[in-house]
C-alpha positions as a printed NumPy array, in Angstrom:
array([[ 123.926, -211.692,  -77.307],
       [ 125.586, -214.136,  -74.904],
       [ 127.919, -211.531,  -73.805],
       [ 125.739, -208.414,  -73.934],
       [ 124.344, -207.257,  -70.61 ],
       [ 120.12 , -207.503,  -70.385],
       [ 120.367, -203.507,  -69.725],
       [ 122.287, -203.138,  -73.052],
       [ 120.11 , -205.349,  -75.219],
       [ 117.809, -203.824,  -77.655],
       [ 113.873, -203.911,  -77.733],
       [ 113.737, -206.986,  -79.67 ],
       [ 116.156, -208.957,  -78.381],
       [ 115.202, -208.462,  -75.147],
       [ 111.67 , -209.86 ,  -76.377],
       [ 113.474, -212.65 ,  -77.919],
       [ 115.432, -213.739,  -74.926],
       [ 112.261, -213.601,  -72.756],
       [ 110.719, -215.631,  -75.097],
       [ 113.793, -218.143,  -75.325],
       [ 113.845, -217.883,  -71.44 ],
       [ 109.723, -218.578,  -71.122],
       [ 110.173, -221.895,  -72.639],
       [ 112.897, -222.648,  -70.355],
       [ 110.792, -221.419,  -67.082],
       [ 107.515, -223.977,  -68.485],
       [ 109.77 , -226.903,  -69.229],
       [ 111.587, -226.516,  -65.717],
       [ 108.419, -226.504,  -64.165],
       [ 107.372, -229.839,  -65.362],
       [ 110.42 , -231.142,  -64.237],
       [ 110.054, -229.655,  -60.9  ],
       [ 106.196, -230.841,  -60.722],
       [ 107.425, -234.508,  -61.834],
       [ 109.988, -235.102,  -59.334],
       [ 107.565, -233.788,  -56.259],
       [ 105.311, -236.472,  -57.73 ],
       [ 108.1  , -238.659,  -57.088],
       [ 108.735, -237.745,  -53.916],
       [ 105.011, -237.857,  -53.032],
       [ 104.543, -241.334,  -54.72 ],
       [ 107.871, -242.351,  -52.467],
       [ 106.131, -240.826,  -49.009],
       [ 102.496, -242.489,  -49.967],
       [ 104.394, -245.631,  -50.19 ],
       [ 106.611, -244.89 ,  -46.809],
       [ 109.694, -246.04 ,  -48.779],
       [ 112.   , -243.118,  -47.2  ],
       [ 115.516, -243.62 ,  -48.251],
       [ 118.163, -242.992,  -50.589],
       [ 116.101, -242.778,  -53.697],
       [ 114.105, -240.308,  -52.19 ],
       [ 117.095, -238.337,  -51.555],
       [ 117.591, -238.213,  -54.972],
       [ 114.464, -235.938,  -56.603],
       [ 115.01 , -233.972,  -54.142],
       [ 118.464, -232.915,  -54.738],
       [ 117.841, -232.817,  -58.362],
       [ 114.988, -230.309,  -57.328],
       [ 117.141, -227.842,  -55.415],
       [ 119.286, -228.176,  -58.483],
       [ 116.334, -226.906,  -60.946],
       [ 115.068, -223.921,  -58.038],
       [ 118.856, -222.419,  -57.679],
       [ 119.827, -222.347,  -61.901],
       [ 121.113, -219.603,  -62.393],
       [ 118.763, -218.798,  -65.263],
       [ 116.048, -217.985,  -62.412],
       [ 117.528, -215.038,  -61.704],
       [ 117.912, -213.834,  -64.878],
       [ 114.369, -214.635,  -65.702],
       [ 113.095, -211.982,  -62.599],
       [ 115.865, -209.439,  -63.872],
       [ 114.105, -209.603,  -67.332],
       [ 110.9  , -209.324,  -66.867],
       [ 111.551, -206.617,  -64.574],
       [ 113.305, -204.489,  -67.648],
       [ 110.889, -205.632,  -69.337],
       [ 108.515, -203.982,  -67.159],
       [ 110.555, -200.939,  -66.759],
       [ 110.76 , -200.47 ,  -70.732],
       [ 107.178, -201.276,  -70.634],
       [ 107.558, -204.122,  -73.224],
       [ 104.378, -207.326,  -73.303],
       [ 106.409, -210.504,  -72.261],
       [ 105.177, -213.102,  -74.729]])
């Protein structure tokens, strides 16, 4: 499946790879929500500095994976096929 193309997968493995790809999104949200806490907890505390620099580098990391853009490509074949994303 690695090498297929998401145009040239079938019905159900497209719904398995948006499933596989769903629990990717959640879990890179949390990481994403936990390192602006970080950041926030670092401003509150007005300890600007290197450590700061840190979660947010790590967070432009998470926002430009590559896997984002595969995620809107499949649900919008998934929308086109007019499959439920579970």
């Amino acid at each position: 499946m690695a090498n297929k193309t998401l145009t040239a997968l079938t019905d159900p493995e497209l719904l398995a790879a948006a499933k596989k790809l769903k629990s990717f999104s959640i879990i890179n949200a949390f990481f994403i929500g936990f390192l602006i806490a970080i950041v926030a907890y670092s401003i509150y505390n007005k300890s600007f500095g290197f450590l700061m620099i840190i979660p947010l580098y790590f967070i432009y990391r998470l926002v430009k994976d590559p896997r984002n853009k595969k995620i809107k490509e499949l649900n919008k074949l998934l929308k086109e096929r007019n499959l439920d994303a579970p």
